[in-house]
Kinemage of the C-alpha trace (Angstrom):
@kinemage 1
@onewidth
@group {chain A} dominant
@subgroup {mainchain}
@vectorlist {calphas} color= white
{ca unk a 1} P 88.565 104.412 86.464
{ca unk a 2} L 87.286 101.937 83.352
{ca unk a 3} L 86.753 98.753 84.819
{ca unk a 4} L 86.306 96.088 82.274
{ca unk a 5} L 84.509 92.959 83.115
{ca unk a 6} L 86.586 89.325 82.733
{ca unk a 7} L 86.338 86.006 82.897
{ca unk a 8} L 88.156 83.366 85.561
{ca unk a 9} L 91.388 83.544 83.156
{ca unk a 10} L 91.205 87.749 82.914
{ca unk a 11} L 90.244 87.481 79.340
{ca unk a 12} L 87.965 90.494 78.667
{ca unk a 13} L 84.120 89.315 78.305
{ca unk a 14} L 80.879 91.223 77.253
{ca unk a 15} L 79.907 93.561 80.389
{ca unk a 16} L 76.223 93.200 80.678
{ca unk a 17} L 75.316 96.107 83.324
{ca unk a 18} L 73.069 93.371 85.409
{ca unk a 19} L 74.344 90.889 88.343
{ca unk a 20} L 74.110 87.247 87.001
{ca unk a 21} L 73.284 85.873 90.422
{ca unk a 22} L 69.780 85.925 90.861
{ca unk a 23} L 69.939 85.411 94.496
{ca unk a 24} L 71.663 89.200 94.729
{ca unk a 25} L 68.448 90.628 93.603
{ca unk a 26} L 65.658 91.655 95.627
{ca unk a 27} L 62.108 91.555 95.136
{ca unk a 28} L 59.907 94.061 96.538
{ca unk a 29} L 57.859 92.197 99.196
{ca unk a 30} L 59.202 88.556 98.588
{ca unk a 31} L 59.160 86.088 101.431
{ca unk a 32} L 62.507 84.386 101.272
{ca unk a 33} L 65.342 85.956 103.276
{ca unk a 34} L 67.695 88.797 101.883
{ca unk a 35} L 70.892 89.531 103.660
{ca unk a 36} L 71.708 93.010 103.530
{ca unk a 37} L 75.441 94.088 104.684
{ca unk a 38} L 76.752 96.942 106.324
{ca unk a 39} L 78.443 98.137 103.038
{ca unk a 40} L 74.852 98.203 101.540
{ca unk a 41} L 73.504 99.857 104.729
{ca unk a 42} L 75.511 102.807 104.256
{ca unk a 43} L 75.093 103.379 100.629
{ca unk a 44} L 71.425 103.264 101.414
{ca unk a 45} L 72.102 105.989 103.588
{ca unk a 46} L 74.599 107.849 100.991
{ca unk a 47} L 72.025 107.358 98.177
{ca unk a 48} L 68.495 105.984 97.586
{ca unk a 49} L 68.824 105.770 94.401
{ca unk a 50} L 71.680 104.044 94.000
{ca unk a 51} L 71.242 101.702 96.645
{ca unk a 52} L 67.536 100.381 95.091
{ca unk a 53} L 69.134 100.574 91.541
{ca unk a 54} L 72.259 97.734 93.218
{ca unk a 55} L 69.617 95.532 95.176
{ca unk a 56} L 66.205 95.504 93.615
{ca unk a 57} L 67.212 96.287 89.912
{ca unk a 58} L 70.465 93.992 90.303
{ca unk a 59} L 72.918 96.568 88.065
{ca unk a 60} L 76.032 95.724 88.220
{ca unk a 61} L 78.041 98.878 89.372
{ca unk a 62} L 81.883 99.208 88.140
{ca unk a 63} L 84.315 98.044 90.329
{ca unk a 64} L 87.251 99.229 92.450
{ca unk a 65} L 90.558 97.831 93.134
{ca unk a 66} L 91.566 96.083 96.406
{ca unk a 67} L 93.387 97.693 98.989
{ca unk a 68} L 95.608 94.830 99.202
{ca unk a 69} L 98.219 97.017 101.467
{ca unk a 70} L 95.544 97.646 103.923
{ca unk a 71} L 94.303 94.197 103.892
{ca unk a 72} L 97.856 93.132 104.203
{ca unk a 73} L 97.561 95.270 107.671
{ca unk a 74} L 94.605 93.747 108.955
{ca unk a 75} L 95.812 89.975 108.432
{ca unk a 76} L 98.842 90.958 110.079
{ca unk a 77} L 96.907 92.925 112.865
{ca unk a 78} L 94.387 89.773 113.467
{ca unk a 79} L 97.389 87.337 113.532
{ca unk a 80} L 98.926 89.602 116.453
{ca unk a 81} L 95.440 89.458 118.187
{ca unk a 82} L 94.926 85.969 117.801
{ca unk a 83} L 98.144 84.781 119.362
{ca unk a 84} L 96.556 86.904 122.631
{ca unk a 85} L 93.465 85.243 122.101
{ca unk a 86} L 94.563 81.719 122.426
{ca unk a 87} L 96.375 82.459 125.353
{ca unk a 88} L 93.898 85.278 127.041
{ca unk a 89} L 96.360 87.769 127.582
{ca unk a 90} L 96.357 91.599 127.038
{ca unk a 91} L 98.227 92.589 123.399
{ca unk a 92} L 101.006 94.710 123.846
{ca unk a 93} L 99.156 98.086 122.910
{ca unk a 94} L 96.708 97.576 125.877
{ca unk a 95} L 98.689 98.848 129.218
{ca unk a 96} L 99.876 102.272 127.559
{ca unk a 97} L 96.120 102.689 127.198
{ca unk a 98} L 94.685 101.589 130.023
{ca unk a 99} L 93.771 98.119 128.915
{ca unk a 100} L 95.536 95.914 130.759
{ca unk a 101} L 91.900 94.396 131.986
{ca unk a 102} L 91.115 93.611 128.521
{ca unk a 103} L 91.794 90.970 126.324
{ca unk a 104} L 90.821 89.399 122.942
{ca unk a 105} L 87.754 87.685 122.865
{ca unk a 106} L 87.549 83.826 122.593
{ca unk a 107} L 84.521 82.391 120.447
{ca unk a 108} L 83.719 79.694 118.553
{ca unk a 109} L 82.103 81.967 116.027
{ca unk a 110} L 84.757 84.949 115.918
{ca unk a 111} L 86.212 83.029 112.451
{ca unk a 112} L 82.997 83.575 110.504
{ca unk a 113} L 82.010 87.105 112.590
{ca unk a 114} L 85.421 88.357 110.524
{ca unk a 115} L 84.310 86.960 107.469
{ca unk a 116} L 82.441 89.733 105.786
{ca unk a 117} L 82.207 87.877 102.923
{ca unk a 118} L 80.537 84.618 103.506
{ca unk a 119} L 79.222 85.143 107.411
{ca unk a 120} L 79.766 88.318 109.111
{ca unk a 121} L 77.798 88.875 112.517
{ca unk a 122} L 73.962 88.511 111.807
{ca unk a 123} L 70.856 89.983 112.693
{ca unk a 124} L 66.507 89.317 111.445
{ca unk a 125} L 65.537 93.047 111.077
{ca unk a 126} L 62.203 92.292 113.400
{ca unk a 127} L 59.658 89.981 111.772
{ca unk a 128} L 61.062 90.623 108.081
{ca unk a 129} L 62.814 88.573 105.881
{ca unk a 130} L 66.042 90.601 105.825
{ca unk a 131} L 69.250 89.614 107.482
{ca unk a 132} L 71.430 92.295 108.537
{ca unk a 133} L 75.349 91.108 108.119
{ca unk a 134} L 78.418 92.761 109.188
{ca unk a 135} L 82.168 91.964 109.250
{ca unk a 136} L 83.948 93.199 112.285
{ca unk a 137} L 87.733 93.263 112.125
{ca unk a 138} L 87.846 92.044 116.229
{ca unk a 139} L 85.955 91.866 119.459
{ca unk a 140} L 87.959 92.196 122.634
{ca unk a 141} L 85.958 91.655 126.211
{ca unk a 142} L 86.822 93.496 129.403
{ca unk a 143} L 87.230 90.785 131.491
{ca unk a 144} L 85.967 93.211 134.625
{ca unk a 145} L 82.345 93.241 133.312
{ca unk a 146} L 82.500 90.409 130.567
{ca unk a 147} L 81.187 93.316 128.007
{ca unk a 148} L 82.477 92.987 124.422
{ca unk a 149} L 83.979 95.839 122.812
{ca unk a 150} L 84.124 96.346 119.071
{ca unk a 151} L 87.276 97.215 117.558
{ca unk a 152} L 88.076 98.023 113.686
{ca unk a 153} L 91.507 98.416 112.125
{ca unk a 154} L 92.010 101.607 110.625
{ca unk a 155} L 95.318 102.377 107.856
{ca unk a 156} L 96.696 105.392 106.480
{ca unk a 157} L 99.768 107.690 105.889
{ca unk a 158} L 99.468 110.942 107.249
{ca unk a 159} L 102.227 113.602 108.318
{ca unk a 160} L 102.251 113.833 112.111
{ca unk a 161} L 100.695 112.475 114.976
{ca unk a 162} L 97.289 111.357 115.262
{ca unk a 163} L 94.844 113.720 117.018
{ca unk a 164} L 91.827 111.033 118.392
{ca unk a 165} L 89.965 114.139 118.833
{ca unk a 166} L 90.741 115.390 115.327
{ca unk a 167} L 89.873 112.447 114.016
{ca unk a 168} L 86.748 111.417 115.428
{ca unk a 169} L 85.396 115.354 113.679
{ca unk a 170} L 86.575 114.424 110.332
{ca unk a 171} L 84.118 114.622 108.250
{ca unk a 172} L 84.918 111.823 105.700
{ca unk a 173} L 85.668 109.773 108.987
{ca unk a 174} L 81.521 109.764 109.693
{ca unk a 175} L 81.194 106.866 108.013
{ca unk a 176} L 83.658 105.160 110.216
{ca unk a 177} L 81.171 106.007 113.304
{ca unk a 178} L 78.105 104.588 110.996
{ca unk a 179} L 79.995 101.208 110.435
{ca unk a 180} L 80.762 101.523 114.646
{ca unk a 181} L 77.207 101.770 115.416
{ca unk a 182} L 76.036 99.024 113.208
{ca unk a 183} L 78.470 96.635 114.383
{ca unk a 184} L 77.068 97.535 117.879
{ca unk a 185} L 73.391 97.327 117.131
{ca unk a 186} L 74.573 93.950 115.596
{ca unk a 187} L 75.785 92.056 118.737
{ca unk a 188} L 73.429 94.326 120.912
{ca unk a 189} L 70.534 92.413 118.876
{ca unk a 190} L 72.398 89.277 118.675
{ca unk a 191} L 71.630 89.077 122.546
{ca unk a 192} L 75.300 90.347 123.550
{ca unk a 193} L 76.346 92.979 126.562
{ca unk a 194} L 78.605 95.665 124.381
{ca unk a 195} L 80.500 98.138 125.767
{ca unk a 196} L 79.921 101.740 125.258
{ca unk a 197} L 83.063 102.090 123.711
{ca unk a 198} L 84.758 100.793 120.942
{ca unk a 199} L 87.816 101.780 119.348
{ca unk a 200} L 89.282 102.283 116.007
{ca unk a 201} L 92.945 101.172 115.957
{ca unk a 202} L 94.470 103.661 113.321
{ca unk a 203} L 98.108 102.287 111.857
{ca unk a 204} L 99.601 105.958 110.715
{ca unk a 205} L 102.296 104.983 107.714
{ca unk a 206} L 105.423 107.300 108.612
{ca unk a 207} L 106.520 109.224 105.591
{ca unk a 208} L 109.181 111.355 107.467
{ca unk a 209} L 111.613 108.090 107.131
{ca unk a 210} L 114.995 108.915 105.183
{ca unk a 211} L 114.147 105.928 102.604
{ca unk a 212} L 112.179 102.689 101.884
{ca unk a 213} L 114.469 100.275 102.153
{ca unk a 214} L 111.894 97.323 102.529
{ca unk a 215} L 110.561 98.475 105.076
{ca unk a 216} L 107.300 100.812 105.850
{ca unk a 217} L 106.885 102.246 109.545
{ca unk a 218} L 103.682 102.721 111.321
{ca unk a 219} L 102.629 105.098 114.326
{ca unk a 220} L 100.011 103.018 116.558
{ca unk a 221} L 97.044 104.892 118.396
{ca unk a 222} L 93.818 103.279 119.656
{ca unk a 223} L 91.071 105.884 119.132
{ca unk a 224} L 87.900 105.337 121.056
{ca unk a 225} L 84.583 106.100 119.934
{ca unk a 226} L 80.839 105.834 122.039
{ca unk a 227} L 79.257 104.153 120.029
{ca unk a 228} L 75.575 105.221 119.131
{ca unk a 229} L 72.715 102.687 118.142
{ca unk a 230} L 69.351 105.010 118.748
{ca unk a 231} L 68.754 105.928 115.265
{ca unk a 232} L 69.707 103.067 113.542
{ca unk a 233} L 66.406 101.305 113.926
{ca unk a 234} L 64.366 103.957 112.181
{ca unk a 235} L 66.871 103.888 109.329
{ca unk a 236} L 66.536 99.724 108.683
{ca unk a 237} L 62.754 100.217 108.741
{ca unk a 238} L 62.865 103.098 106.093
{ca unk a 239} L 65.186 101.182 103.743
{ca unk a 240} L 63.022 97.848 104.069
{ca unk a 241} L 60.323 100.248 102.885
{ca unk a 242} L 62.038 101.381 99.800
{ca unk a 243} L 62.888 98.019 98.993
{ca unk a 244} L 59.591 96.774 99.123
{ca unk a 245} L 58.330 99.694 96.617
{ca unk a 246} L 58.291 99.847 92.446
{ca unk a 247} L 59.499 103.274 91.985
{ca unk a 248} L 62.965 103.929 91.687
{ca unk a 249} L 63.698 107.415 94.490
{ca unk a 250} L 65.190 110.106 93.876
{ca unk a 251} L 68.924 110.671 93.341
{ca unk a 252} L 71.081 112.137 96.492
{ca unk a 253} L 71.822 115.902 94.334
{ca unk a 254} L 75.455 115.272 95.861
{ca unk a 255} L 75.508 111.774 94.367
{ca unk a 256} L 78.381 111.639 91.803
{ca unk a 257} L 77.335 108.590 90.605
{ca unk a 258} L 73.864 109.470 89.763
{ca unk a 259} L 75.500 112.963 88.274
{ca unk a 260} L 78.084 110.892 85.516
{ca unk a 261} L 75.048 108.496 84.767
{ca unk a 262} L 72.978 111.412 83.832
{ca unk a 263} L 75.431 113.502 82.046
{ca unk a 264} L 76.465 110.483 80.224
{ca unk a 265} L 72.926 109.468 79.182
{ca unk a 266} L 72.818 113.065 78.203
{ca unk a 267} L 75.973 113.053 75.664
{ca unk a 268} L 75.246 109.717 74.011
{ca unk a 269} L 71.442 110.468 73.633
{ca unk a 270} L 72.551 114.019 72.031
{ca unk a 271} L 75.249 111.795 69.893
{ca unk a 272} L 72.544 109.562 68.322
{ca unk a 273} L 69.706 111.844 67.394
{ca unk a 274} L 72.835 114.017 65.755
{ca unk a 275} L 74.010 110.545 63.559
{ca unk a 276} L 70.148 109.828 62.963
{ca unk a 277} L 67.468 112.034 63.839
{ca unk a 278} L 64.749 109.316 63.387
{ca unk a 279} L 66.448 107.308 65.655
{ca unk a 280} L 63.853 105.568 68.021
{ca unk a 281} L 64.149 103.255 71.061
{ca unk a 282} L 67.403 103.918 72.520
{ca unk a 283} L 68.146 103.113 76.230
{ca unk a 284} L 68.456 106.907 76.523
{ca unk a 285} L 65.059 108.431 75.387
């Protein structure tokens, strides 16, 4: 998609390719803190290149459009959950799967540890200055062993049922595990007992209905996952490291971002010396 950069009243302005918030940037080896989210994590771990170009060189990638009808789910989800959670009782979808000893759990911090945007759980990576941050959707608690268990609201439309199985090996579902082990190593580091499982609650959309008719229709399945944290560590450490260097890395050879960049640097380099062989300077030589 073309995503054109605008103002507060959605007039069009001048797109400048670089983050006007200084405070987004980082610089290698500075001594101020540096939160880093779980988004960020996992683009590190997608592509280097990318993910140095977005935090230390500050460019300003093109948007994407909210997924307002999935958000839409989630606020409705968490308004369900936090009825339960004033009153500490088990939601309706716990029984059928052996819940019934769980319940939503009651903070004073579980506000802010949904707030990706502003708060998010938080974590000092060891002695650096970077904060790891992460938005979970909700944290229930078995109330047998007091251990938390991370949760994370899942939306689609599929045909069929749900295989938990089937969708735990998806392959474009891995980074639905990474974001599960973060969160994890999050409140593990945070100083908090978490359960070895989690689960993803998936809302199917059924498209087998005869019609709209105002109304959308969702198959319910709680999907658990055990949750791993071992090799997360390493990971922070190597991505603190390539923060704290000069040189940009190497692009991810599947990276489709870093592909279109090229090939467009290509074309409109090619373009220019055609117009004006003498042409000297450009952003593409």
């Amino acid at each position: 998609m073309i995503d054109l950069k605008r103002n507060s009243k959605k007039e069009p302005v001048k797109a400048t390719g670089i983050r006007s918030r200084k405070s987004s940037f980082y610089t290698p080896n500075q001594t101020t803190d540096f939160k880093i989210s779980r988004g960020r994590f996992s683009n590190f771990l997608a592509c280097k290149r990318c993910f140095y170009l977005d935090r230390v060189k500050g460019l300003d990638a093109p948007g994407m459009p909210g997924w307002t009808l999935n958000e839409t789910t989630d606020l409705l989800l968490k308004k369900e959950f936090d009825h339960c959670r004033e009153t500490q009782t088990a939601h309706r979808l716990f029984a059928p799967n052996g819940l019934s000893h769980v319940v939503p759990y009651e903070h004073p911090e579980i506000d802010n540890w949904r707030d990706s945007l502003h708060h998010g759980l938080m974590l000092r990576h060891k002695n650096t200055h970077i904060i790891l941050t992460g938005g979970v959707d909700d944290i229930w608690q078995d109330t047998n062993t007091q251990q938390l268990i991370v949760v994370d609201y899942k939306s689609q439309a599929k045909n069929g049922r749900v295989d938990k199985q089937d969708y735990l090996n998806d392959r474009y579902h891995d980074g639905y595990k990474i974001q599960m082990d973060f969160y994890a190593y999050l409140l593990s580091g945070m100083g908090f007992d978490v359960h070895s499982t989690c689960y993803f609650l998936v809302c199917n959309a059924k498209r087998d209905e005869d019609g709209f008719h105002k109304t959308m229709s969702f198959d319910e399945y709680l999907v658990p996952y055990t949750w791993n944290i071992d090799w997360i560590e390493n990971k922070v450490d190597e991505m603190v490291s390539l923060m704290n260097q000069h040189e940009i890395p190497e692009p991810n050879e599947s990276c489709k971002n870093c592909a279109y960049s090229d090939q467009y640097a290509q074309a409109v380099k090619q373009n220019a010396n055609k117009e004006n062989p003498n042409i000297q300077g450009s952003l593409f030589s």
